[in-house]
Residue, then its C-alpha position, 0 to 999 in steps of 0.5 A: x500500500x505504501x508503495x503504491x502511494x509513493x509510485x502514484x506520489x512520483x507520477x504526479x511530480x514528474x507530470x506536475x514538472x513536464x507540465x511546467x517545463x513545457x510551458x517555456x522549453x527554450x527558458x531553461x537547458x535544464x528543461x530540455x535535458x529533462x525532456x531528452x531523458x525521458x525521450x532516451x529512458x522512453x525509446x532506448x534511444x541516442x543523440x536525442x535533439x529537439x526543435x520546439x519551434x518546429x515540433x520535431x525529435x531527432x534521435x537513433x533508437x537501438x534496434x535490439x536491446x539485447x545487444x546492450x549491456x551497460x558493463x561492457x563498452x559498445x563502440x558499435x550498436x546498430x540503430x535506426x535514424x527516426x524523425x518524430x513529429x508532435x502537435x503537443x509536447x507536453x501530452x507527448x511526454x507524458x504518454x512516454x512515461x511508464x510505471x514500472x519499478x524501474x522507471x520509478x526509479x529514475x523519475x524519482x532520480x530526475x525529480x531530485x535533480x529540480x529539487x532545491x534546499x527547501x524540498x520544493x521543485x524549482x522553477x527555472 
């Protein structure tokens, strides 16, 4: 029961914190690392760029995740280019995160990383 509280309690930060970061993606570099983790947690993906003026994602998704492994270097993982198009970023997103433990994990990571001293979120 606890965790689910906390699970339900971290999805609704991150959707408060994309909700904002949307508002003005360009106002901050923080914003748009947040949005390119999500993007690369999302797709298994590299080389993530956004154009928030034309609402395109740029980035080489892993064709089988098989072949990665975190422990060992990978000089040569085959990926595919893809060119996504979005009407609204910040429902786009959102649609991308999911609520497996492991993911949680990582939102509750990227949460900490816009907390300040006082334990609020902050605003850029």
């Amino acid at each position: 029961m606890k965790k689910d509280k906390l699970r339900e309690r971290v999805l609704v930060e991150l959707e408060k914190l994309i909700s904002l970061s949307c508002k003005n993606p360009n106002g901050s570099k923080k914003y748009e690392d947040l949005h390119i983790a999500l993007l690369k947690k999302y797709y298994n993906a590299t080389n993530v760029t956004i154009d928030y003026h034309r609402h395109r994602i740029k980035m080489e998704v892993i064709e089988d995740d098989s072949l990665y492994d975190p422990k060992t270097v990978n000089t040569y993982l085959p990926t595919f280019y893809t060119n996504l198009l979005f009407n609204n970023l910040c429902k786009f997103l959102i649609s991308c995160v999911e609520k497996d433990n492991k993911s949680i994990g990582f939102y509750t990571q990227l949460l900490n990383s816009f907390r300040t001293t006082n334990n609020k979120l902050e605003v850029a």
